[in-house]
C-alpha positions in Angstrom: 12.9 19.2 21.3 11.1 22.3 22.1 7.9 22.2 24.7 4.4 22.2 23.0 3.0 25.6 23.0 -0.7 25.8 22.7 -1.7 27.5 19.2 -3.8 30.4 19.4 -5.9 32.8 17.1 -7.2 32.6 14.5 -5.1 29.7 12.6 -4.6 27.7 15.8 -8.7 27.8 16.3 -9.0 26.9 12.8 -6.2 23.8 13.4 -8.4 22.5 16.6 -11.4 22.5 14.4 -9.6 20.3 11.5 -8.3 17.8 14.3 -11.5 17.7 16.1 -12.9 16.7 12.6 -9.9 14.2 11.4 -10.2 12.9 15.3 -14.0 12.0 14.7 -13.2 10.2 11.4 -10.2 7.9 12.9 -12.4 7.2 15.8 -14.8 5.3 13.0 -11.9 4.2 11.2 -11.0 2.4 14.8 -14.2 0.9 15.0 -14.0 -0.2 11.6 -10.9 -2.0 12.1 -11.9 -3.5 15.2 -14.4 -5.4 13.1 -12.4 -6.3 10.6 -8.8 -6.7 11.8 -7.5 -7.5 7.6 -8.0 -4.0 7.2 -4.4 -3.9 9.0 -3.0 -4.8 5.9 -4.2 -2.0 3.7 -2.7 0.5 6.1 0.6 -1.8 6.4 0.9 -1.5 2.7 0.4 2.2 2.9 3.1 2.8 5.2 5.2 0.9 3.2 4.9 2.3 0.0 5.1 6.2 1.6 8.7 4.9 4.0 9.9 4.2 0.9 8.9 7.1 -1.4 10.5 9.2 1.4 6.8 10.4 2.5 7.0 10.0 6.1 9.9 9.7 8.7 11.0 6.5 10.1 9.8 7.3 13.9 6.1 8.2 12.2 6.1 4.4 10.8 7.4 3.3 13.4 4.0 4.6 15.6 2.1 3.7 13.3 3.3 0.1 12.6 3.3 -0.9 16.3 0.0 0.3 16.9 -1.2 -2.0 14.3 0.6 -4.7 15.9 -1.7 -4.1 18.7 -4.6 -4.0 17.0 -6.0 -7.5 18.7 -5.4 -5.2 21.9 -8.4 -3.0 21.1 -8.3 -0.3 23.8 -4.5 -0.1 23.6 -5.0 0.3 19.6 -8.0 3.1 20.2 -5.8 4.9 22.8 -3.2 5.1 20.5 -5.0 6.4 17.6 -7.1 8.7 19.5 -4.1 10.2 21.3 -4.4 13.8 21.3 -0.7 13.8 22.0 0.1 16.7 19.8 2.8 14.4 17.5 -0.2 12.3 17.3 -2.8 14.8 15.6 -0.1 16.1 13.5 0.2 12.0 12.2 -3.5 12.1 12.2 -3.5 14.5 9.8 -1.1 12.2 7.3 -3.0 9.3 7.7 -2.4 6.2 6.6 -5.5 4.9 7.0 -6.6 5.3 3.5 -9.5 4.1 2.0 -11.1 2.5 5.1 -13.6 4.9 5.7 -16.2 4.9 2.5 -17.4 8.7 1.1 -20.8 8.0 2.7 -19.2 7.3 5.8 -16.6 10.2 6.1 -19.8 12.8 4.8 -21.6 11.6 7.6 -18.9 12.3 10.1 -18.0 15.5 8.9 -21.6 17.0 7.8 -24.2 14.6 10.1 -27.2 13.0 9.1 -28.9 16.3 8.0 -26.2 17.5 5.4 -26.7 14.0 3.7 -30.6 14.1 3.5 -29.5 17.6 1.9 -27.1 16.6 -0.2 -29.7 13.7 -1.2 -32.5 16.3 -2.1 -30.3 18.3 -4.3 -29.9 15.7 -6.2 
């Protein structure tokens, strides 16, 4: 395996930005499954269904699955999500946790308060 080079330029900036931004969505998705553990399932499924389709690699489901088993263990769970381990980001940015976070919720992560009340007006 080679060592982890920090990117940099241009593209590597641009790649901090995007995992700064996917980072801030999984923390809400973290929160959201802390309140309701059944959401487990869903993502479960998900990594099920993309194993088998050939989507992902076995030690990325594996990750993911364990962590999920550890979801009653909340700080272990957010740790592991929030990793900024850089195998983590790049899984971060194939999540499987799909469909937790609703539009509202993911626009007002990734545009704040003021680019929904703008989005709102245009309307």
């Amino acid at each position: 395996m080679r060592p982890h080079r920090p990117r940099t330029g241009l593209k590597g900036q641009s790649q901090q930005v995007q995992d700064l931004q996917i980072w801030r969505l999984h923390q809400k998705i973290v929160e959201k499954i802390e309140q309701q553990p059944a959401l487990c399932q869903q993502v479960q499924q998900c990594l099920e269904v993309r194993l088998a389709a050939g989507q992902m690699r076995h030690a990325e489901f594996l990750y993911w699955s364990c962590l999920l088993l550890e979801a009653a263990q909340q700080q272990q769970f957010r740790d592991g999500v929030l990793s900024m381990e850089p195998h983590v980001c790049k899984y971060r940015r194939r999540t499987p946790f799909v469909g937790i976070l609703t539009e509202q919720e993911r626009q007002q992560i990734l545009y704040g308060e003021l680019g929904l009340a703008e989005l709102s007006e245009a309307d």
